[in-house]
N, C-alpha and C positions, 0 to 999 in steps of 0.2 A: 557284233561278236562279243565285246564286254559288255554289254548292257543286260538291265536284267529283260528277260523274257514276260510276256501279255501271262504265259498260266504263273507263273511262279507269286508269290501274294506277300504282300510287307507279313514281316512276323509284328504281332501287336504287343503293347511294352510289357514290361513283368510290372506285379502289382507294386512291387517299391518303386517302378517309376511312374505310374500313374500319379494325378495330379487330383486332390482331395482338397476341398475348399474347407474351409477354418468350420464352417456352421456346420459341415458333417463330423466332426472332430467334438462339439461341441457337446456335453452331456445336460440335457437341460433337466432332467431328471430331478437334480441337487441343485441346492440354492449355491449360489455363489460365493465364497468366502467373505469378500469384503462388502457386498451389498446390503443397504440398507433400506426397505422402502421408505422406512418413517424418518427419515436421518433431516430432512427438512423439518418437519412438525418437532425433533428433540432440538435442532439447531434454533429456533423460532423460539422457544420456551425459555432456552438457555440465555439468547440475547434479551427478554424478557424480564428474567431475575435478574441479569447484570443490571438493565437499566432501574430496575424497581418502579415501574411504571411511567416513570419521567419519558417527554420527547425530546430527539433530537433534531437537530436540523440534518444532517449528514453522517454517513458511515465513512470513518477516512481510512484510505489505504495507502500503502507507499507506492510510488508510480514507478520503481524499478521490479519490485518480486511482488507485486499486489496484497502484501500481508496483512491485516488490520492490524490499525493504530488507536484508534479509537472509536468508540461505541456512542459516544452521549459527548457533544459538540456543540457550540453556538455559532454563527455567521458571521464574518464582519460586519456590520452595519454599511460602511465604504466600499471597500475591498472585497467584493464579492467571493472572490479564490480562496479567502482566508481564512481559519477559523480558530479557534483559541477551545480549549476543557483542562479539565481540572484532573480527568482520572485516564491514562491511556494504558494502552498492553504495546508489546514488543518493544519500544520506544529505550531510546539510550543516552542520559545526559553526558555528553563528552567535556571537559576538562577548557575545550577551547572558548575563546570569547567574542564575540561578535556586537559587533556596536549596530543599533538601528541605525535606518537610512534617513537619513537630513540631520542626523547627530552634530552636537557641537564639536565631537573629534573629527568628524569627517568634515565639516565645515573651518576648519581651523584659520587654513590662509586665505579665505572669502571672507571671513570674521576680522580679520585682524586690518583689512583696506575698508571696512566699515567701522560708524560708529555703533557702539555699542548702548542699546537702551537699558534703561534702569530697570523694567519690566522683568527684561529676559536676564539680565544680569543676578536677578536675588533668585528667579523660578529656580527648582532644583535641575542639577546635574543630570544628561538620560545617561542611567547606568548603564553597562555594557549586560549582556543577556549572554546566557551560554548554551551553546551548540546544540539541536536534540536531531539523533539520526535511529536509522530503521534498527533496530538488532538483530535482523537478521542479515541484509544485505548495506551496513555502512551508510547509506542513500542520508543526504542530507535531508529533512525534512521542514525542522522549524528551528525556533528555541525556546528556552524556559528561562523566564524572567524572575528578578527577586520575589517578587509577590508568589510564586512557586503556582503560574499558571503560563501552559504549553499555547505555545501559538504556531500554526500550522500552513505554511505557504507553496508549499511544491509535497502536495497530496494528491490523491485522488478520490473526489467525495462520490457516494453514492446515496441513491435515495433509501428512506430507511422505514 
Protein backbone atom coordinates (compact mmCIF):
# COMPACT_ATOMS: atom_id res chain seq x y z
CA UNK A 1 0.00 0.00 0.00
CA UNK A 2 2.89 2.65 0.85
CA UNK A 3 5.22 1.46 -1.58
CA UNK A 4 5.73 2.95 -4.75
CA UNK A 5 4.15 1.26 -7.68
CA UNK A 6 6.00 -1.13 -10.94
CA UNK A 7 4.33 2.12 -13.55
CA UNK A 8 5.28 4.95 -11.51
CA UNK A 9 9.41 5.94 -12.55
CA UNK A 10 12.16 7.75 -10.12
CA UNK A 11 12.10 11.38 -11.31
CA UNK A 12 15.69 11.83 -12.55
CA UNK A 13 17.91 14.64 -10.58
CA UNK A 14 17.73 18.54 -11.72
CA UNK A 15 20.80 19.54 -13.50
CA UNK A 16 22.46 21.35 -10.17
CA UNK A 17 22.33 17.93 -8.83
CA UNK A 18 23.96 16.11 -11.40
CA UNK A 19 27.46 15.05 -10.76
CA UNK A 20 30.12 16.89 -13.42
CA UNK A 21 33.70 15.61 -13.21
CA UNK A 22 36.44 18.54 -12.84
CA UNK A 23 37.93 17.64 -16.84
CA UNK A 24 34.33 18.77 -18.14
CA UNK A 25 34.72 21.99 -16.08
CA UNK A 26 37.85 22.29 -17.52
CA UNK A 27 38.54 25.02 -20.51
CA UNK A 28 41.46 23.82 -22.34
CA UNK A 29 40.96 26.16 -24.87
CA UNK A 30 43.36 28.93 -22.84
CA UNK A 31 46.67 28.32 -21.59
CA UNK A 32 46.84 28.11 -17.96
CA UNK A 33 47.85 30.97 -15.80
CA UNK A 34 50.68 29.67 -13.93
CA UNK A 35 52.03 27.21 -16.48
CA UNK A 36 55.07 27.21 -17.78
CA UNK A 37 56.40 24.86 -20.46
CA UNK A 38 60.09 26.06 -20.52
CA UNK A 39 60.13 26.83 -16.74
CA UNK A 40 62.85 23.85 -16.42
CA UNK A 41 65.19 24.95 -19.47
CA UNK A 42 64.90 28.96 -17.55
CA UNK A 43 65.51 27.20 -14.11
CA UNK A 44 68.64 25.13 -15.70
CA UNK A 45 70.17 28.35 -17.21
CA UNK A 46 69.65 30.31 -14.10
CA UNK A 47 71.52 27.61 -11.81
CA UNK A 48 74.05 28.02 -14.59
CA UNK A 49 74.97 31.80 -14.19
CA UNK A 50 74.77 31.25 -10.48
CA UNK A 51 77.46 28.71 -10.68
CA UNK A 52 79.54 30.46 -13.46
CA UNK A 53 80.50 27.21 -14.93
CA UNK A 54 82.03 25.70 -11.86
CA UNK A 55 81.00 22.00 -10.38
CA UNK A 56 79.59 20.99 -7.59
CA UNK A 57 79.28 17.98 -5.77
CA UNK A 58 75.68 18.45 -4.33
CA UNK A 59 72.61 20.56 -4.44
CA UNK A 60 71.69 21.14 -0.51
CA UNK A 61 68.29 21.45 0.78
CA UNK A 62 66.96 21.74 4.24
CA UNK A 63 65.39 18.50 5.30
CA UNK A 64 62.42 20.04 7.04
CA UNK A 65 60.69 22.58 4.03
CA UNK A 66 63.18 21.09 1.25
CA UNK A 67 64.29 24.92 0.29
CA UNK A 68 67.74 25.38 -1.26
CA UNK A 69 70.74 26.26 0.71
CA UNK A 70 73.15 26.03 -1.53
CA UNK A 71 74.19 25.60 -5.22
CA UNK A 72 77.98 25.03 -5.54
CA UNK A 73 79.38 22.77 -2.38
CA UNK A 74 82.34 20.50 -1.82
CA UNK A 75 82.11 16.84 0.06
CA UNK A 76 83.66 15.90 3.07
CA UNK A 77 86.56 14.01 2.32
CA UNK A 78 85.58 11.59 5.76
CA UNK A 79 82.10 12.40 6.57
CA UNK A 80 80.38 11.59 3.60
CA UNK A 81 76.92 13.52 4.86
CA UNK A 82 78.96 16.72 5.21
CA UNK A 83 79.57 19.36 3.11
CA UNK A 84 81.23 22.88 3.73
CA UNK A 85 80.78 26.40 0.54
CA UNK A 86 81.48 29.54 0.68
CA UNK A 87 78.22 31.13 -1.09
CA UNK A 88 74.57 29.80 0.19
CA UNK A 89 70.84 31.47 -0.37
CA UNK A 90 67.98 31.18 2.49
CA UNK A 91 70.63 30.38 5.17
CA UNK A 92 70.59 32.40 8.68
CA UNK A 93 73.72 32.95 10.94
CA UNK A 94 72.23 32.98 14.50
CA UNK A 95 73.81 34.69 17.44
CA UNK A 96 74.34 31.23 19.15
CA UNK A 97 77.68 29.28 19.69
CA UNK A 98 78.39 25.86 19.16
CA UNK A 99 81.59 24.18 19.90
CA UNK A 100 82.60 21.17 17.62
CA UNK A 101 82.60 17.65 18.67
CA UNK A 102 85.82 16.09 20.54
CA UNK A 103 86.44 20.09 21.51
CA UNK A 104 88.74 20.84 24.37
CA UNK A 105 85.50 22.33 26.14
CA UNK A 106 83.64 19.31 25.80
CA UNK A 107 86.56 17.28 26.85
CA UNK A 108 87.14 19.34 29.91
CA UNK A 109 86.85 16.70 32.75
CA UNK A 110 88.46 13.72 30.59
CA UNK A 111 91.44 16.38 30.24
CA UNK A 112 91.94 17.10 33.43
CA UNK A 113 92.40 12.97 34.78
CA UNK A 114 94.88 12.93 31.89
CA UNK A 115 98.23 14.06 31.35
CA UNK A 116 98.45 16.82 29.27
CA UNK A 117 101.16 16.70 26.12
CA UNK A 118 103.18 19.54 25.13
CA UNK A 119 102.01 19.01 21.48
CA UNK A 120 98.41 19.60 22.02
CA UNK A 121 99.09 21.98 24.84
CA UNK A 122 100.70 25.04 22.32
CA UNK A 123 98.21 23.68 18.92
CA UNK A 124 95.56 26.40 18.91
CA UNK A 125 92.45 26.62 20.79
CA UNK A 126 89.18 25.01 18.45
CA UNK A 127 87.13 28.09 18.38
CA UNK A 128 83.48 27.88 19.07
CA UNK A 129 81.58 28.19 15.41
CA UNK A 130 78.18 29.88 15.30
CA UNK A 131 74.93 28.46 14.60
CA UNK A 132 73.71 28.50 10.65
CA UNK A 133 69.68 27.56 10.28
CA UNK A 134 67.09 27.49 7.21
CA UNK A 135 65.41 31.03 6.86
CA UNK A 136 62.78 29.99 6.20
CA UNK A 137 61.66 27.12 8.55
CA UNK A 138 64.44 27.70 11.86
CA UNK A 139 65.81 23.86 10.88
CA UNK A 140 69.14 23.57 12.23
CA UNK A 141 71.37 22.97 9.50
CA UNK A 142 75.23 23.55 10.10
CA UNK A 143 77.52 26.32 11.13
CA UNK A 144 79.79 28.97 9.98
CA UNK A 145 83.13 29.12 11.36
CA UNK A 146 85.84 32.08 11.72
CA UNK A 147 87.35 31.44 8.37
CA UNK A 148 83.55 32.55 7.20
CA UNK A 149 83.01 29.02 5.53
CA UNK A 150 79.33 27.15 6.03
CA UNK A 151 79.58 23.74 6.94
CA UNK A 152 76.69 21.57 6.38
CA UNK A 153 75.53 18.39 8.51
CA UNK A 154 71.69 17.70 8.51
CA UNK A 155 70.83 18.61 4.78
CA UNK A 156 69.58 17.07 2.10
CA UNK A 157 71.96 16.80 -0.90
CA UNK A 158 71.01 16.21 -4.24
CA UNK A 159 72.51 15.23 -7.55
CA UNK A 160 73.33 18.22 -9.54
Amino acid sequence: MGGPKQSESVASPTNSQQTVSDDDEIDYSTKPEFYDSDIDDKDESWVARKRKGRRTDAVLSCPACFTTLCLECQRHEIYLTQYRAMFVVNCEITDKMVFPQGSKKRRKNRKAREPVHVEEASSASVEAVRQVCCSVCSTEVGVFDKEEVYHFYDVLPSES
